[in-house]
N, C-alpha and C positions, 0 to 999 in steps of 0.2 A: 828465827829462820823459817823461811816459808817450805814446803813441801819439794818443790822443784829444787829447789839449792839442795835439800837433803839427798834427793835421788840422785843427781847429780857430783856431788862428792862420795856418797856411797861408791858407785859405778869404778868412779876414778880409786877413791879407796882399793874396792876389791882388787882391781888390773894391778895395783902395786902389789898386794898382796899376794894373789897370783903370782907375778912377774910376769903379765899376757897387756902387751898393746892394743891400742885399742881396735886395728886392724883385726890383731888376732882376734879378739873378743865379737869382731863384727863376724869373722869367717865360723868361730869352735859355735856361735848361738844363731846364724844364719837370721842373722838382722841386717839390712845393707848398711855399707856404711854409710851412707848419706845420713838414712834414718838417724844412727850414734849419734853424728857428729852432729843431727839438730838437737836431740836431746843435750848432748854436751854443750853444744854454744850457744844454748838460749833460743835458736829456733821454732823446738816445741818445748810446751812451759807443761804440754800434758801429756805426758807420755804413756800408752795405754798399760792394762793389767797385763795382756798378753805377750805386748814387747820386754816389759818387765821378768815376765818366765820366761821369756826366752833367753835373754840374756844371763840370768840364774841358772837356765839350763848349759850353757859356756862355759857359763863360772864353774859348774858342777855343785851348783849350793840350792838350796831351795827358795822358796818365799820366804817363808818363814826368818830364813838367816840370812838373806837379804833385810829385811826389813827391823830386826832385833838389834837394834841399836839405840844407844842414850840419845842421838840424835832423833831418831825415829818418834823417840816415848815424849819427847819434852818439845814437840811441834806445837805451835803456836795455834788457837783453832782458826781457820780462814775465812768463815764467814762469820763475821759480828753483829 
């Protein structure tokens, strides 16, 4: 799994987790939605450190538990 798929399902993971749409999550971390919704549909493949905290800041979670995850640790390395 590449890096973007993981963020990417994280994201959506959390919102369920949550129970927050992705609207919602665009409004509670003042990311636009456009932004989300490239991130989510493959538009951007690199979505920065600080949209990143922002949307952690939505979630009310940190980096940290954003990124702690099996999926996180067992990332393929991307440049070979």
């Amino acid at each position: 799994m590449d890096t973007y798929t993981a963020v990417k399902n994280r994201i959506y993971q959390l919102c369920e987790i949550k129970n927050m749409s992705i609207n919602k999550l665009s409004t509670e971390s003042a990311v636009p939605p456009s932004t989300l919704k490239n991130i989510l549909y493959g538009k951007s493949n690199n979505p920065g450190i600080v949209t990143i905290k922002m949307l952690c800041d939505g979630l009310g979670i940190s980096l940290t538990e954003f990124f702690d995850t099996e999926e996180f640790k067992n990332l393929e390395q991307q440049i070979k």
